[in-house]
C-alpha positions in Angstrom: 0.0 0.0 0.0 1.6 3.4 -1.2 1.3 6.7 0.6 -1.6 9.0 0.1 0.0 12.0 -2.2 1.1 15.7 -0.1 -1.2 18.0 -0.8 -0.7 20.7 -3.2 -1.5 23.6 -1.2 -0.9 24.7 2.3 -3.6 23.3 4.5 -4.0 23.4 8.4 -1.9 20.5 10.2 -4.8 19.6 12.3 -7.1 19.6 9.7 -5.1 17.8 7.0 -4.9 15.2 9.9 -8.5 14.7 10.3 -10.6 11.7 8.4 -13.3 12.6 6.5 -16.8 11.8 8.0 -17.9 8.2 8.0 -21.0 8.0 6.6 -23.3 5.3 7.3 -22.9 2.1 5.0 -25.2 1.5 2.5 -27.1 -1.3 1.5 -27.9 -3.4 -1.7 -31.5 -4.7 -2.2 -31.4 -7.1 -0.8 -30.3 -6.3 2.6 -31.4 -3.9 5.6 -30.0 -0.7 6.3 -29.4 -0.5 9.8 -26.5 2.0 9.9 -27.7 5.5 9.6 -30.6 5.9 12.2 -33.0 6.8 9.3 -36.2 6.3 9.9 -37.6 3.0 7.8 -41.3 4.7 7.1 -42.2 6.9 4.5 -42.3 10.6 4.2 -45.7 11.3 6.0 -48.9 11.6 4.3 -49.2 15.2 2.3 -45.5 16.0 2.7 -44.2 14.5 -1.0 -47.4 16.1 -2.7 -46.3 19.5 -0.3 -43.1 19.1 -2.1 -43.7 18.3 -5.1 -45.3 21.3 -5.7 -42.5 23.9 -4.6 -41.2 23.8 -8.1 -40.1 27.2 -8.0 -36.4 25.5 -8.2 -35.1 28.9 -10.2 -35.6 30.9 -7.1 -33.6 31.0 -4.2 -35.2 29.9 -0.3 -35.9 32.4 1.8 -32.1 32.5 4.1 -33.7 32.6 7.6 -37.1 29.8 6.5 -39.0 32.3 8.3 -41.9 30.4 8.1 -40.5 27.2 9.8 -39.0 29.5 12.3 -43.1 31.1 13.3 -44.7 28.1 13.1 -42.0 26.5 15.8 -42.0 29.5 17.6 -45.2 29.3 18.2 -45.7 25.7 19.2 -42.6 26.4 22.1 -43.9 29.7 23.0 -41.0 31.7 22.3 -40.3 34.6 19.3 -39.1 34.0 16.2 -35.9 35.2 16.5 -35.7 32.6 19.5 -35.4 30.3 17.0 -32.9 29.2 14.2 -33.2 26.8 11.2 -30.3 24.9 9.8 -29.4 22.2 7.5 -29.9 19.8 9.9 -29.4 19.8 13.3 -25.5 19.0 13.1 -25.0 22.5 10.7 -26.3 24.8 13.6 -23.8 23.1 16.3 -20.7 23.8 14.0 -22.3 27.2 13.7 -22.4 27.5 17.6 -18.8 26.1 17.7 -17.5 28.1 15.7 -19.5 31.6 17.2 -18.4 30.5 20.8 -14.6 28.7 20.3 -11.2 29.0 18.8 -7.5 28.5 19.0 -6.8 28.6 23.1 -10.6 27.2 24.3 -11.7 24.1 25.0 -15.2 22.2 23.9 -16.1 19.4 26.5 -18.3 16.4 25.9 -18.8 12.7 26.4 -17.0 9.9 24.2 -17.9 8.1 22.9 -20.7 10.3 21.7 -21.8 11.3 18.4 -18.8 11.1 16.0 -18.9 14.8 14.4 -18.3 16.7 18.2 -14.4 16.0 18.1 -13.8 17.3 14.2 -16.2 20.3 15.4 -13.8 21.9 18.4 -11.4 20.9 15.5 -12.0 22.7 12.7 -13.1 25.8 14.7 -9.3 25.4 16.0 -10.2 24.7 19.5 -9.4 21.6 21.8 -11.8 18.7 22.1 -11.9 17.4 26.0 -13.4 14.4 25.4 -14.9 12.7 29.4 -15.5 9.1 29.6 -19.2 7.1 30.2 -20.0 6.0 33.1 -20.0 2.3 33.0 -23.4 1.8 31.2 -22.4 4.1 28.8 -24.1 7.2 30.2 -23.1 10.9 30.3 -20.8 11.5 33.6 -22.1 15.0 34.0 -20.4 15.8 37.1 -17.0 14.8 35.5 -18.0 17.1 32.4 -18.6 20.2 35.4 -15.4 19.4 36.6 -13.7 19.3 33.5 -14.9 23.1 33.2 -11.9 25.5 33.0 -11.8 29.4 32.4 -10.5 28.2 28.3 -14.1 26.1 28.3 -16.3 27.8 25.9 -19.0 25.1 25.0 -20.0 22.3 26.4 -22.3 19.5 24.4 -24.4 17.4 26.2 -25.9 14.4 23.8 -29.6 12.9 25.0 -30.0 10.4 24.3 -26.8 9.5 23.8 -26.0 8.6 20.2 -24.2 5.9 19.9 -24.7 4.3 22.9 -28.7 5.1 23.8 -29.3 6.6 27.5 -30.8 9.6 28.2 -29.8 12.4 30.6 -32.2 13.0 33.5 -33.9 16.2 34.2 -32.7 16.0 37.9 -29.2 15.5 36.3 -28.8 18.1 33.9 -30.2 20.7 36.5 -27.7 20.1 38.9 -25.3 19.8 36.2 -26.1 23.4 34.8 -26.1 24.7 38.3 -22.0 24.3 38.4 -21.4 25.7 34.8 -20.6 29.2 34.3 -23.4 31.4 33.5 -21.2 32.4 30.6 -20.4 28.8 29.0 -22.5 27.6 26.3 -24.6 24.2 27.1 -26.0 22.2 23.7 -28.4 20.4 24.7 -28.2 17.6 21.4 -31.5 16.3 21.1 -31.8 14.8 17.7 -33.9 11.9 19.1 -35.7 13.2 21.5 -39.5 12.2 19.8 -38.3 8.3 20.9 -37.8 9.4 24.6 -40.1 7.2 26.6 -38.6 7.6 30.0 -40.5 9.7 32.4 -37.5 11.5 33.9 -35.4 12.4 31.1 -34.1 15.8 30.3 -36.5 18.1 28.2 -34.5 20.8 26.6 -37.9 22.9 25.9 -38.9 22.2 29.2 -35.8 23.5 30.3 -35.5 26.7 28.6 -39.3 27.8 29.7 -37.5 27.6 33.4 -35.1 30.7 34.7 -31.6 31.1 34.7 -30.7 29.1 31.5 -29.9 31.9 29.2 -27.0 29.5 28.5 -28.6 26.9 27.1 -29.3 25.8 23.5 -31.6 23.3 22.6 -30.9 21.2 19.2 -33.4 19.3 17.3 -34.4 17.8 14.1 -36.6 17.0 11.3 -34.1 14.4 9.9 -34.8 11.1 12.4 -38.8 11.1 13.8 -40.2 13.5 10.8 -38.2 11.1 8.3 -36.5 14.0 6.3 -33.0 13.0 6.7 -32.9 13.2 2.9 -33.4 16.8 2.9 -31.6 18.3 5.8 -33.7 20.4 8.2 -33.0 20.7 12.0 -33.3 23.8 14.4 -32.3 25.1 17.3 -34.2 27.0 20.2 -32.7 29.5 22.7 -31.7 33.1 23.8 -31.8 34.9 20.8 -28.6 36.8 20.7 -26.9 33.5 20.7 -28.7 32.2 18.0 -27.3 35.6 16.2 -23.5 34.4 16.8 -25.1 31.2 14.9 -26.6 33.1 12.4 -23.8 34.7 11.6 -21.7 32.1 11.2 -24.0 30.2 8.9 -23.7 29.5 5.3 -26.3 31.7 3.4 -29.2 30.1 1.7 -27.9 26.4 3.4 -32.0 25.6 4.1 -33.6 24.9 0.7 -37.2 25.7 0.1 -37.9 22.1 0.0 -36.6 21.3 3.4 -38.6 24.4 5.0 -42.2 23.5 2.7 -41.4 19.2 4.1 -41.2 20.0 7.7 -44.2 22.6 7.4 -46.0 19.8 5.7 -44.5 17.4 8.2 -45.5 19.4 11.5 -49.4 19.7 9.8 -50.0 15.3 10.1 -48.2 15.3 13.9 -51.0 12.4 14.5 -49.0 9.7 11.7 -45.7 10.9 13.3 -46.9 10.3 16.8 -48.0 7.0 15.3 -45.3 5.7 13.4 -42.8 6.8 16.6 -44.7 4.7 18.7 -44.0 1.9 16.6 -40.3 2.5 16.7 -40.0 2.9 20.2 -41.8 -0.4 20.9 -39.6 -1.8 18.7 -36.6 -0.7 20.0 -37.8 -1.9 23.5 -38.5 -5.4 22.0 -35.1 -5.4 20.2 -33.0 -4.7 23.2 -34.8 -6.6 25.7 -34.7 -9.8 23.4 -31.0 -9.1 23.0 -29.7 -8.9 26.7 -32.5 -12.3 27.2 -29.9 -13.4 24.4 -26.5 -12.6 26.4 -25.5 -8.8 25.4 -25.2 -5.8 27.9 -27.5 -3.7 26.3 -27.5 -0.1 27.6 -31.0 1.6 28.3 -32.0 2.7 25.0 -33.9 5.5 24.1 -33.3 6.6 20.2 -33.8 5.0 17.5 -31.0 2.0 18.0 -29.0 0.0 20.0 -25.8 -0.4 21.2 -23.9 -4.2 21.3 -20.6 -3.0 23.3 -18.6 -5.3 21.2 -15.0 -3.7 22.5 -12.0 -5.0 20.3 -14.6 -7.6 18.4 -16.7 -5.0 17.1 -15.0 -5.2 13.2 -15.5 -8.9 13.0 -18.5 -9.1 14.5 -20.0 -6.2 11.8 -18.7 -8.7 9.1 -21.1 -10.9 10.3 -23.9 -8.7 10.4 -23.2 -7.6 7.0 -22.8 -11.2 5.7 -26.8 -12.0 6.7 -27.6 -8.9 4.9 -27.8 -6.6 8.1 -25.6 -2.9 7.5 -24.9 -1.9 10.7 -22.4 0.9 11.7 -19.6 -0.6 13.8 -17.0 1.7 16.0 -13.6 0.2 16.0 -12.9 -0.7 19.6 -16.1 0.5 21.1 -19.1 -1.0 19.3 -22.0 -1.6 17.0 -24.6 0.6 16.6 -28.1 -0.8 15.0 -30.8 1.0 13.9 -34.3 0.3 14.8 -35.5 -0.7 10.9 -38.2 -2.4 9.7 -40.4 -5.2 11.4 -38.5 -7.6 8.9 -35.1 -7.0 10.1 -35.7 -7.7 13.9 -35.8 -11.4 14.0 -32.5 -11.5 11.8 -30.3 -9.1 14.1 -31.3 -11.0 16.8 -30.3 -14.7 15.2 -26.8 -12.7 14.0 -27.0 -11.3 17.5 -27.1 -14.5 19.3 -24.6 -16.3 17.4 -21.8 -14.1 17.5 -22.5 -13.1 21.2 -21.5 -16.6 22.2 -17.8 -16.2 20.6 -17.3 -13.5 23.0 -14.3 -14.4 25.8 -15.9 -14.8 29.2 -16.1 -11.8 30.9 -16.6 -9.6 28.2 -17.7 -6.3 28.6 -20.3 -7.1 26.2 -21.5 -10.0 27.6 -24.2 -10.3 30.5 -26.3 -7.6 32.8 -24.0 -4.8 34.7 
């Protein structure tokens, strides 16, 4: 295997350094995509006729979606300008990353968490303090405060916690947001929050209708409940003149006018959604508990997926996923991620599941209840 060639032109060390993101595998025909957190229903009813006619394709969007931003406003009772749209969820954090840190500060999170957070505090030149899970792979939120220095300019709190599934309590994230600095930005990454079915998790909305949270931004998305990951819609909620630094920092015109009519559409038939995230969840609760009756430490999950902690196995053991026609999205020396798909696919992870579960060594991290 030869060298990759130098590149031509002077680029940033740390950023020359840096792999390119890792999408989700895809699948053939044949087999079930398990690997992207999509969601494995349709667009919901009136949305593709919605979209189909915006054919005004010669005209450019309208740069702030205004009419996304009103209609969401009003459902959280807050003003427009307390809310931002982006091309997806994961544009407006760079946006805040790059508005709140640079060379010299620091961005804390959990690791393993979503895979973008560490080549975010990169590329806005800042460094990434990356704080453990606890043992079943949940945030250690007091760690994170104590990480907390006078360089820390963000901090990104993921719930539930994508890869791995658990959710941050309310009673946790108060206390934790009681010993950050009034002056340190929280992102509060809810991309999955529709899926949440535990009583006391954290609810960013909730949250910013309390006092004292000036501090905290709230991230969601059309991409994973609403089904639109094909078109790239998210927003964020909070105090406007933060949402200004993000604004600022945003590429123009990023939102297209199909994204903005979709989620309109999207947020008109709430019932089907409510419906077809029902079905997910009790999926995903069949899923995991059939999978720890079958020998894995499954952490609580509530997204979309769960997480087989498969440790230094996890490359082989996605081979034989992918071999029974089941894409799943492995992490080298951490663990396999598996989307909730459709009804089909269930009984098959679970046979691939139980089979590869028993090659583990004894006292496997992967293996067992905590």
């Amino acid at each position: 295997m030869t060298d990759a060639p130098e590149i031509p032109v002077r680029v940033r060390p740390e950023v020359a350094a840096l792999p390119p993101y890792k999408q989700g595998k895809q699948a053939g025909a044949e087999a079930f995509k398990l690997s992207s957190n999509e969601n494995p229903f349709d667009p919901l009813p009136g949305v593709l006729e919605r979209v189909r006619a915006a054919t005004a394709l010669n005209r450019y969007p309208d740069a702030s979606a205004a009419r996304l931003r009103e209609r969401l406003a009003e459902r959280f009772g807050v003003t427009a300008d307390a809310v931002h749209i982006g091309a997806g969820s994961v544009s407006i954090l760079a946006q805040l990353v790059q508005a709140t840190s640079g060379p010299g500060d620091e961005v804390i999170f959990a690791w393993r968490s979503f895979e973008a957070y560490p080549w975010l505090a990169t590329l806005a030149g800042a460094t990434a303090v990356l704080v453990p899970l606890t043992d079943d792979a949940r945030h250690d939120l007091p760690a994170m405060a104590a990480a907390v220095t006078d360089r820390t300019r963000a901090i990104i709190v993921c719930s539930p916690n994508n890869p791995t599934g658990p959710v941050v309590t309310q009673p946790e994230f108060d206390a934790f947001i009681a010993r950050v600095p009034a002056d340190v930005l929280v992102i509060l990454d809810e991309a999955y929050a529709e899926f949440v079915t535990a009583a006391d998790a954290v609810d960013g909305l909730r949250t910013l209708g309390g006092t004292g949270h000036a501090n905290v931004v709230v991230l969601r998305t059309f991409s994973k409940a609403y089904g639109l990951a094909g078109l790239r819609v998210g927003y964020a909620v909070g105090h406007p003149r933060i949402l200004d630094a993000a604004r600022s920092t945003a590429i123009p015109l990023s939102v297209t006018a199909l994204a903005e009519e979709a989620a309109l559409a999207s947020l008109d038939v709430e019932d089907e959604l409510i419906a077809h995230v029902g079905v997910i969840s009790e999926r995903r609760d069949r899923l995991a508990a059939a999978l720890r009756d079958a020998g894995w430490r499954v952490p609580d999950a509530q997204g979309n997926f769960v997480w087989l902690p498969a440790g230094d196995e996890t490359l082989a053991l996605a081979e034989a996923f992918d071999a029974a026609g089941l894409i799943v999205r492995p992490f080298a020396g951490d663990g396999i991620r598996i989307s909730v798909g459709e009804e089909e696919s269930v009984e098959k992870v679970l046979r691939i599941a139980e089979s590869v579960v028993r090659g583990l060594p004894e006292g496997h991290s992967g293996r067992g209840l905590a």
